[in-house]
mmJSON file of the N, C-alpha and C atoms, coordinates in Angstrom:
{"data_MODEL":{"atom_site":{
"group_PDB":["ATOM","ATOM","ATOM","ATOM","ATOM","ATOM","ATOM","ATOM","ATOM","ATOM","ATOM","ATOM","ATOM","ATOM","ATOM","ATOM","ATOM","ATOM","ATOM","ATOM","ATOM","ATOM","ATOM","ATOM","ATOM","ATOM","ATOM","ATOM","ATOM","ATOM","ATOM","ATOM","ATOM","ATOM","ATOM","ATOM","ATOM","ATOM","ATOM","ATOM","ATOM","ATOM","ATOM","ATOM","ATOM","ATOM","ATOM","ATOM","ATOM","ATOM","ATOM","ATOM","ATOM","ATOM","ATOM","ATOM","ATOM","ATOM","ATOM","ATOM","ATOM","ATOM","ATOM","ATOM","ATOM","ATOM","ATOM","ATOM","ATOM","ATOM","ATOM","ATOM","ATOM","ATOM","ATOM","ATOM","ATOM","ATOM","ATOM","ATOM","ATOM","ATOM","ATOM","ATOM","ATOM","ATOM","ATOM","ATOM","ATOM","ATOM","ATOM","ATOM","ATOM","ATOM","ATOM","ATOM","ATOM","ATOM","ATOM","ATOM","ATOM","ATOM","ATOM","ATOM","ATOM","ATOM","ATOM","ATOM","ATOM","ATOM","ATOM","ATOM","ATOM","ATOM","ATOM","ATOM","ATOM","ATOM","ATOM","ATOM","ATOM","ATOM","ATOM","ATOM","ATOM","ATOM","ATOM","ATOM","ATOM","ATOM","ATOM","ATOM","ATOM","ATOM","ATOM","ATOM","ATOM","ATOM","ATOM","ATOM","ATOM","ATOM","ATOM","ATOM","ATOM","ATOM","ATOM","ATOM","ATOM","ATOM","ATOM","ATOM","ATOM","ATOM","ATOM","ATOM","ATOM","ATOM","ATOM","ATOM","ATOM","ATOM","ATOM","ATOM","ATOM","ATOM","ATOM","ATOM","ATOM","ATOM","ATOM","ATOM","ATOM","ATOM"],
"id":[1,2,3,4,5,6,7,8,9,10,11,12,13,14,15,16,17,18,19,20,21,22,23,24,25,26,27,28,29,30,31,32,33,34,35,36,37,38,39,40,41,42,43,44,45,46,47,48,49,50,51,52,53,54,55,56,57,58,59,60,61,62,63,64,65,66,67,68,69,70,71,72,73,74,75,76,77,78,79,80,81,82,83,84,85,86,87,88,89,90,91,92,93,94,95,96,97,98,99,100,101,102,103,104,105,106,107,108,109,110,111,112,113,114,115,116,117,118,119,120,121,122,123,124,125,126,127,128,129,130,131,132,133,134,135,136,137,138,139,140,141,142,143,144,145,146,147,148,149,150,151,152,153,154,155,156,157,158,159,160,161,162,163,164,165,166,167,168,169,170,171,172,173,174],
"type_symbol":["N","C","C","N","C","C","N","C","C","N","C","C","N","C","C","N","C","C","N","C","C","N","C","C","N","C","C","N","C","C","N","C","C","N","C","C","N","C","C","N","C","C","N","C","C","N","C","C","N","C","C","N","C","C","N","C","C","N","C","C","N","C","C","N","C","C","N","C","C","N","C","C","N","C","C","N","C","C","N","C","C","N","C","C","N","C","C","N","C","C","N","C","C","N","C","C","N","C","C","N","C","C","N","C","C","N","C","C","N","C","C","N","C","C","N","C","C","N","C","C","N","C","C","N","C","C","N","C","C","N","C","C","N","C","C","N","C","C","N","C","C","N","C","C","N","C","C","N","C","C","N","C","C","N","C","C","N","C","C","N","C","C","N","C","C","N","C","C","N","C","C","N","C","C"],
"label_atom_id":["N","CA","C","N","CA","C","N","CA","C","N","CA","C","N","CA","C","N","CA","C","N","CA","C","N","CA","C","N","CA","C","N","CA","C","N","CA","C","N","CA","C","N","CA","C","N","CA","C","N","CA","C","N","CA","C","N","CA","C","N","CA","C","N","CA","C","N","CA","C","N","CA","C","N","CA","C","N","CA","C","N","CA","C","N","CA","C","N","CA","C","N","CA","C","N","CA","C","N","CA","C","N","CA","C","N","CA","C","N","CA","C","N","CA","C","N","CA","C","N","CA","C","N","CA","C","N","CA","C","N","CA","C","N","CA","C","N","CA","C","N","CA","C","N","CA","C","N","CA","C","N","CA","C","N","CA","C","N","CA","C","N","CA","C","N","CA","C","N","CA","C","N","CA","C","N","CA","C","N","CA","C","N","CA","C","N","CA","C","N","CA","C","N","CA","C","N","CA","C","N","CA","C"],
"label_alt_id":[null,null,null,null,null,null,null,null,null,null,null,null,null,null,null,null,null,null,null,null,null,null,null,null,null,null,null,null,null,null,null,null,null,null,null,null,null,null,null,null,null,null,null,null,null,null,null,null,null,null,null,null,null,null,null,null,null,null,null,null,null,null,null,null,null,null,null,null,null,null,null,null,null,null,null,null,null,null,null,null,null,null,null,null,null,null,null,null,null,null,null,null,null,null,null,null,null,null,null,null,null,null,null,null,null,null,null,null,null,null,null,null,null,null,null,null,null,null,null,null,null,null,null,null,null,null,null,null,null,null,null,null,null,null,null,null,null,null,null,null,null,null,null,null,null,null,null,null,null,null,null,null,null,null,null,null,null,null,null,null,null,null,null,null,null,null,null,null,null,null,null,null,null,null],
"label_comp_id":["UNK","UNK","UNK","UNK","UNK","UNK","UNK","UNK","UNK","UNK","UNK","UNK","UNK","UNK","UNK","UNK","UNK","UNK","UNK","UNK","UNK","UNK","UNK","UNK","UNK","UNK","UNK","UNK","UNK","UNK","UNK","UNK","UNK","UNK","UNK","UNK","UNK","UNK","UNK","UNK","UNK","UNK","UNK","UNK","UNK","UNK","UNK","UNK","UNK","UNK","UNK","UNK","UNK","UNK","UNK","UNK","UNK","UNK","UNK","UNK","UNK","UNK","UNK","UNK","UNK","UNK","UNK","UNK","UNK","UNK","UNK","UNK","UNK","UNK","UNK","UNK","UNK","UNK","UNK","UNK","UNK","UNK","UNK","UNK","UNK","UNK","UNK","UNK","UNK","UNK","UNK","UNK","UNK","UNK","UNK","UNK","UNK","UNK","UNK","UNK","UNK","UNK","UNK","UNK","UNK","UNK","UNK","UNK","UNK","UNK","UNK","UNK","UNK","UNK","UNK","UNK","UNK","UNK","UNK","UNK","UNK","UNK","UNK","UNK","UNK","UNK","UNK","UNK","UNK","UNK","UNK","UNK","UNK","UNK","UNK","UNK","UNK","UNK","UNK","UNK","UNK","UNK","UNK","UNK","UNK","UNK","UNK","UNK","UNK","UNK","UNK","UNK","UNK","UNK","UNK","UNK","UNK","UNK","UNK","UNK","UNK","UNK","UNK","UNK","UNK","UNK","UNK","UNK","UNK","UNK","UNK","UNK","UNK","UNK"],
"label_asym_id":["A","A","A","A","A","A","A","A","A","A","A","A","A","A","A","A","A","A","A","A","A","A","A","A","A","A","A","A","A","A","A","A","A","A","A","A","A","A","A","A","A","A","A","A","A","A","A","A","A","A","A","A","A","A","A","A","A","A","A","A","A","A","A","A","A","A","A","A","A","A","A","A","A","A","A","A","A","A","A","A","A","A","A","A","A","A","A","A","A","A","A","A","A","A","A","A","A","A","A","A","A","A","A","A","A","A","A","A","A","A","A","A","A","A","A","A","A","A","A","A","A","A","A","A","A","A","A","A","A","A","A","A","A","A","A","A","A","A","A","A","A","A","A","A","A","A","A","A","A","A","A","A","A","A","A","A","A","A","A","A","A","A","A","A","A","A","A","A","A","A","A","A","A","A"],
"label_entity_id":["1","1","1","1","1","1","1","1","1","1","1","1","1","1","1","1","1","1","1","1","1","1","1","1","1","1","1","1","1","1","1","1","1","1","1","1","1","1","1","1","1","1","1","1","1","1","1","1","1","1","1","1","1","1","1","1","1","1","1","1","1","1","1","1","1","1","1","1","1","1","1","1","1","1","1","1","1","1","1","1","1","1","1","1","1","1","1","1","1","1","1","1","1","1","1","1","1","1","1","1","1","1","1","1","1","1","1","1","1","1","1","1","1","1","1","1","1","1","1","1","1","1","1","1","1","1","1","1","1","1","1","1","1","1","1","1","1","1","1","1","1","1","1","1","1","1","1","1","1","1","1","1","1","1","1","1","1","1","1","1","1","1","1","1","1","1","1","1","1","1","1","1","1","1"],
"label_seq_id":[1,1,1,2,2,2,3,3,3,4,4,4,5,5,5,6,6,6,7,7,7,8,8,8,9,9,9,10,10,10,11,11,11,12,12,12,13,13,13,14,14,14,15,15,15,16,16,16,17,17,17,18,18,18,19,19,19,20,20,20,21,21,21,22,22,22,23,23,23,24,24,24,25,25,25,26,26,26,27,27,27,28,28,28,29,29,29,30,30,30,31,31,31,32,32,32,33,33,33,34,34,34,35,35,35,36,36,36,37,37,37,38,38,38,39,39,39,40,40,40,41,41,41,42,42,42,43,43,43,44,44,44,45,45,45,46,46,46,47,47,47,48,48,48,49,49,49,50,50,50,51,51,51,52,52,52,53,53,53,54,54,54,55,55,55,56,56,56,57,57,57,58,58,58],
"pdbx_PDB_ins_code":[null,null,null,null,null,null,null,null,null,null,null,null,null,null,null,null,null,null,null,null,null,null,null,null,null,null,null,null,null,null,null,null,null,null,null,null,null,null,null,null,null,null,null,null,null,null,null,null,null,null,null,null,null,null,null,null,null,null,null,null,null,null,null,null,null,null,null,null,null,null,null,null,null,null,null,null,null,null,null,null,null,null,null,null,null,null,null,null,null,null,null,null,null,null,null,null,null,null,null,null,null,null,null,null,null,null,null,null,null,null,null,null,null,null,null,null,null,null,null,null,null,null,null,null,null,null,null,null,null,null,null,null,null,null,null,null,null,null,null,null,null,null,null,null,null,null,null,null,null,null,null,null,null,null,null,null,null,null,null,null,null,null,null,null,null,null,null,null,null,null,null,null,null,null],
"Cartn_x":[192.024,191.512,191.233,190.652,190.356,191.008,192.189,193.294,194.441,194.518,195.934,196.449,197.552,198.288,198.289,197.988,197.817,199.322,198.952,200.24,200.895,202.418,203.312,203.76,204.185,204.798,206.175,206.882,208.559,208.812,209.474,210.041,210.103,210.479,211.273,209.626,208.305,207.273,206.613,206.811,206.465,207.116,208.135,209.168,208.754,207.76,207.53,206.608,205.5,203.71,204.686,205.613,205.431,205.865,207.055,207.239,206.14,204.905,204.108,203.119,203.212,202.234,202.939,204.061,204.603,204.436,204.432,204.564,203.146,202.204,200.581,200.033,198.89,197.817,197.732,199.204,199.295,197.963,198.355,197.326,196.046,195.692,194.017,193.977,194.658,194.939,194.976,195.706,195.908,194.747,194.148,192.676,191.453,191.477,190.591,190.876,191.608,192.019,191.739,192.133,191.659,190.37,189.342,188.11,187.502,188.089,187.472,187.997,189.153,189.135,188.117,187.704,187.152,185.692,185.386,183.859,183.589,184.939,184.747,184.531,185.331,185.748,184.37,183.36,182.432,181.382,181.386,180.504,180.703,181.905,182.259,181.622,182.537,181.902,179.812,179.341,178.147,177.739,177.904,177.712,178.156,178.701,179.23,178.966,178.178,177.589,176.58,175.908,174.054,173.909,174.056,173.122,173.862,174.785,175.593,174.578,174.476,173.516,172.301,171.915,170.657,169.953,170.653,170.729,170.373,170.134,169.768,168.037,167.976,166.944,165.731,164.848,163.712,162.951],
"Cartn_y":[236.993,237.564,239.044,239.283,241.182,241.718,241.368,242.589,242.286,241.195,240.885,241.699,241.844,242.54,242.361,243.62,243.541,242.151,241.698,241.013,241.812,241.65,242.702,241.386,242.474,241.506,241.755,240.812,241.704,241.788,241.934,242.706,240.898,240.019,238.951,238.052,238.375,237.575,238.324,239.991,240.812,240.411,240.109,239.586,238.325,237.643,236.116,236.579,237.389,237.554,237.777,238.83,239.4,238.47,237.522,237.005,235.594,235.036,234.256,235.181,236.593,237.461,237.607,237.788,237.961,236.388,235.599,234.4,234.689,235.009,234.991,233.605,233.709,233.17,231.418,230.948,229.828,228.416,228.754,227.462,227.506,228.772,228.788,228.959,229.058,229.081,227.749,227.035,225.828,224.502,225.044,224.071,224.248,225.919,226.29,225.531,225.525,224.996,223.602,222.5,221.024,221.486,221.922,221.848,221.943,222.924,223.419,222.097,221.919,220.552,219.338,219.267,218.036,218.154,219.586,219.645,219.479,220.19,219.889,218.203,217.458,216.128,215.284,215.671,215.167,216.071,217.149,217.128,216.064,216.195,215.51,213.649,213.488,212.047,211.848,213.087,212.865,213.028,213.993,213.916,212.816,212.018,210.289,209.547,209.5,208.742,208.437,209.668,209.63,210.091,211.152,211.978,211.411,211.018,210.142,208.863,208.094,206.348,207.044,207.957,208.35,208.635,208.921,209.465,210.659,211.533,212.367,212.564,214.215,215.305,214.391,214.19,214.123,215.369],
"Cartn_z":[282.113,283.322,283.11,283.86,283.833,284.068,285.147,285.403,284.6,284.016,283.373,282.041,282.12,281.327,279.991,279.109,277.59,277.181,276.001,275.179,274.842,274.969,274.399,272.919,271.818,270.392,270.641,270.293,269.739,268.599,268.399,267.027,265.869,266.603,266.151,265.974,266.809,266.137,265.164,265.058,264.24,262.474,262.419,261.507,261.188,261.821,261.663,260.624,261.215,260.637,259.582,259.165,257.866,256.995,257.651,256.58,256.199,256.907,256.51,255.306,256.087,255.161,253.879,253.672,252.325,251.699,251.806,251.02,250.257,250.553,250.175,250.88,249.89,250.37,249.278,248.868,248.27,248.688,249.735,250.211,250.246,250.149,249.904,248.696,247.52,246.259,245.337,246.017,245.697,246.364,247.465,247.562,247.21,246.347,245.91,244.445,243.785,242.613,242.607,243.695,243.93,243.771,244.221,244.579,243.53,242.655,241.55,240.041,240.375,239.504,239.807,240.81,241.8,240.977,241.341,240.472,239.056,238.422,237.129,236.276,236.869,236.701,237.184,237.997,238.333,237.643,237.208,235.754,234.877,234.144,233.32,233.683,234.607,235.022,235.008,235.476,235.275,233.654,233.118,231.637,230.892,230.997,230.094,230.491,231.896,232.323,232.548,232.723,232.998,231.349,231.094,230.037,228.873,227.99,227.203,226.861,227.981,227.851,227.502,227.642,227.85,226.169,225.464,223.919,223.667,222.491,222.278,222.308,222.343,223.016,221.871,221.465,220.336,220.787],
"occupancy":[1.0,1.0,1.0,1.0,1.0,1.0,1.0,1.0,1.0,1.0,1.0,1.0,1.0,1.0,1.0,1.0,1.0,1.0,1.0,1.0,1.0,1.0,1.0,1.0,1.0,1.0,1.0,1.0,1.0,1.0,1.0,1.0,1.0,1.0,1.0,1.0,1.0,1.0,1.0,1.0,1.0,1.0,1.0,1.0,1.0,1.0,1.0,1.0,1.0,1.0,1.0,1.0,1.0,1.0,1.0,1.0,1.0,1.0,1.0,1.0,1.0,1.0,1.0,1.0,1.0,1.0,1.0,1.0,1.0,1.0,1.0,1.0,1.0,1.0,1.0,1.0,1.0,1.0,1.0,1.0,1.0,1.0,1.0,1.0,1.0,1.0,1.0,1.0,1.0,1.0,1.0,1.0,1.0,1.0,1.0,1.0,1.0,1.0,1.0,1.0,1.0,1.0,1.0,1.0,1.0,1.0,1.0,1.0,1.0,1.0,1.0,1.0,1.0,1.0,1.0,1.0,1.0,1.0,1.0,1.0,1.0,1.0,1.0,1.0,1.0,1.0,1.0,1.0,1.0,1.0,1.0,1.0,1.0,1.0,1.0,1.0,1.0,1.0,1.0,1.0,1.0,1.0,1.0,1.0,1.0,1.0,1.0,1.0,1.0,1.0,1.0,1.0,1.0,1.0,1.0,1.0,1.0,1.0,1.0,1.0,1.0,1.0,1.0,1.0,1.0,1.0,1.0,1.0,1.0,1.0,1.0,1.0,1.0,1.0],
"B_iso_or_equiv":[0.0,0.0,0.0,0.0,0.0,0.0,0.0,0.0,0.0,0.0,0.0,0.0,0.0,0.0,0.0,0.0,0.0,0.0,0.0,0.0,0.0,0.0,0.0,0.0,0.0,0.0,0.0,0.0,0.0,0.0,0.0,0.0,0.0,0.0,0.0,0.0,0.0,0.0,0.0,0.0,0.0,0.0,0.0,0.0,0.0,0.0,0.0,0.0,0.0,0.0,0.0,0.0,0.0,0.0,0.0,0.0,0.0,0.0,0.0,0.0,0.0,0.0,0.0,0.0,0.0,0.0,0.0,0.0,0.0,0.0,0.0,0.0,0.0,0.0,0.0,0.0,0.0,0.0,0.0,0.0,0.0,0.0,0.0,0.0,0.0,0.0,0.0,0.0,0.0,0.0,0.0,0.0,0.0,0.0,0.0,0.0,0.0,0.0,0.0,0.0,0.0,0.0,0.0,0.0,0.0,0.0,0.0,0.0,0.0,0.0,0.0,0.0,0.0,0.0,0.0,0.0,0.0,0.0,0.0,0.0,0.0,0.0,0.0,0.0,0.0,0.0,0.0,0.0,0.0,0.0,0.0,0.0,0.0,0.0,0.0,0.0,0.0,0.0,0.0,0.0,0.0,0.0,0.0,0.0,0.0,0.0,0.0,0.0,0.0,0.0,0.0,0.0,0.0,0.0,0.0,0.0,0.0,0.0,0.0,0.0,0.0,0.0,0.0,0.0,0.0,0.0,0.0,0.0,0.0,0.0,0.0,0.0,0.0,0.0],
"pdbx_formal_charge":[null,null,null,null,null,null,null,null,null,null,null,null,null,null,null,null,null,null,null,null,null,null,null,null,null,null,null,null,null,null,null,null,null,null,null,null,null,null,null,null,null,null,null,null,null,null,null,null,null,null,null,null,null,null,null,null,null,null,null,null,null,null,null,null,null,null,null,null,null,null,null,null,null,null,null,null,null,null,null,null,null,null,null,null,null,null,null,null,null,null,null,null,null,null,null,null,null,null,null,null,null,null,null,null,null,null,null,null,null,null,null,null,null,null,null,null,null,null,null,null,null,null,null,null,null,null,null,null,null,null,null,null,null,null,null,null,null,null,null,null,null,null,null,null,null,null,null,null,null,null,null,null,null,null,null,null,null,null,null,null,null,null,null,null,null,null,null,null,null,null,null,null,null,null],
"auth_seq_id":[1,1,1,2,2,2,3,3,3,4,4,4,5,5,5,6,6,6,7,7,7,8,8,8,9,9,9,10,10,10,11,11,11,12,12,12,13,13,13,14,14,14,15,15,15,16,16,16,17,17,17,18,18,18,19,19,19,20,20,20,21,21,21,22,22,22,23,23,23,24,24,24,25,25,25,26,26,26,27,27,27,28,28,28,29,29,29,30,30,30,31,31,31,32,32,32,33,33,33,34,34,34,35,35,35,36,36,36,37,37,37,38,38,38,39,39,39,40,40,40,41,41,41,42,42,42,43,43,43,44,44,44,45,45,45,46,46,46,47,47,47,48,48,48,49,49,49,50,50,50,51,51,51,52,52,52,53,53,53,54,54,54,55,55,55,56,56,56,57,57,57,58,58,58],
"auth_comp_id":["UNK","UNK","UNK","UNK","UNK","UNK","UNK","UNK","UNK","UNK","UNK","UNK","UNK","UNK","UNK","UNK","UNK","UNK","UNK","UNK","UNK","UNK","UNK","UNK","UNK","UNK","UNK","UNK","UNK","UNK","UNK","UNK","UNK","UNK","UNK","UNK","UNK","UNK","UNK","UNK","UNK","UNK","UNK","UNK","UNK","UNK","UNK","UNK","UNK","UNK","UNK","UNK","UNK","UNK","UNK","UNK","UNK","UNK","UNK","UNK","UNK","UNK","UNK","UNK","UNK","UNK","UNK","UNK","UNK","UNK","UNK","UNK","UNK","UNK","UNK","UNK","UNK","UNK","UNK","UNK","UNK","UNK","UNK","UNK","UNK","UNK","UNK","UNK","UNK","UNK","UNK","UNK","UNK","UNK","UNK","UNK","UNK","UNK","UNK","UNK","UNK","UNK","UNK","UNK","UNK","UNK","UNK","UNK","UNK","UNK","UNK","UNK","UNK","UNK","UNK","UNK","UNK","UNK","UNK","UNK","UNK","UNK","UNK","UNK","UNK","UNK","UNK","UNK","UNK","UNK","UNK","UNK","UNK","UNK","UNK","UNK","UNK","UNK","UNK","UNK","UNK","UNK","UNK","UNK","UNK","UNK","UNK","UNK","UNK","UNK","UNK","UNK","UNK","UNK","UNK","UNK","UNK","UNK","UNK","UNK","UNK","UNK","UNK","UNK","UNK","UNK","UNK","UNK","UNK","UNK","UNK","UNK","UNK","UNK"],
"auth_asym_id":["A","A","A","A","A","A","A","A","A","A","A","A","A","A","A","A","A","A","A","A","A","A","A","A","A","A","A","A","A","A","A","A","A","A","A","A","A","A","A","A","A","A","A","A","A","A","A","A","A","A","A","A","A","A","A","A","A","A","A","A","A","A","A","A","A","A","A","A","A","A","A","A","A","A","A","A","A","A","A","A","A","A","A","A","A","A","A","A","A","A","A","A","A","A","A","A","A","A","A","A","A","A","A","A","A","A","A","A","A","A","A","A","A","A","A","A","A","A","A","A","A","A","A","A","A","A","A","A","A","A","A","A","A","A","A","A","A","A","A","A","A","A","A","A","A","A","A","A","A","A","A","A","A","A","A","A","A","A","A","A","A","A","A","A","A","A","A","A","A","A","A","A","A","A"],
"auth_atom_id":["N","CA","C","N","CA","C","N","CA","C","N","CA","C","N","CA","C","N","CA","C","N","CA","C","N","CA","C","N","CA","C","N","CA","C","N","CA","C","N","CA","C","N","CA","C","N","CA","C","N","CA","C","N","CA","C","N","CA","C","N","CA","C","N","CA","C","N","CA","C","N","CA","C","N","CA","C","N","CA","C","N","CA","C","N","CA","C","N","CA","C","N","CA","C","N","CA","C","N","CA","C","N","CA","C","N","CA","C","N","CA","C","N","CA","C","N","CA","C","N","CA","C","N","CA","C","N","CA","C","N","CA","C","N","CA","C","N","CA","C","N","CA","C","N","CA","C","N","CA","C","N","CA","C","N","CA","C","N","CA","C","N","CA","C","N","CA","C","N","CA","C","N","CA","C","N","CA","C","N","CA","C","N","CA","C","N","CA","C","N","CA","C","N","CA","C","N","CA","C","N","CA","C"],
"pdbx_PDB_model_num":[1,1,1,1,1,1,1,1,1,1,1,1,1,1,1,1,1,1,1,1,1,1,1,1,1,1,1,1,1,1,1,1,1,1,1,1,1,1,1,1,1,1,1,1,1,1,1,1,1,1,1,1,1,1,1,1,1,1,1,1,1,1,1,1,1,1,1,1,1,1,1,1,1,1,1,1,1,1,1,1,1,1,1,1,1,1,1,1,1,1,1,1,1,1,1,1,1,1,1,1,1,1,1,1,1,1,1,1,1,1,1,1,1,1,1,1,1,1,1,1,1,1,1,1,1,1,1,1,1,1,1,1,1,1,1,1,1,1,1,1,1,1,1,1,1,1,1,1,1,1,1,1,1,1,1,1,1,1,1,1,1,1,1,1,1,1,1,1,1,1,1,1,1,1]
}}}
């Protein structure tokens, strides 16, 4: 609403952030890493599969 009162923090959700903030950023770390295995493995799967049957360049 327009007149309503700013959020006040306390001390005890201030202590929360920091401690999610200190752990880092694991989880965007670790699905960036799936993702990036995910692609690699589907190169691979495309290279032995398409371009492999296919034979070499003449």
């Amino acid at each position: 609403m327009i007149n309503s009162d700013p959020p006040t923090s306390s001390a005890a959700a201030d202590q929360a952030v920091d401690e999610v903030v200190a752990r880092g950023p694991s989880g965007a770390i670790a699905l960036a890493g799936i993702a990036t295995a995910c692609v690699v493995m589907m190169w691979f799967a495309f290279y032995l599969f398409v371009f492999l049957p296919r034979g070499a360049l003449q």
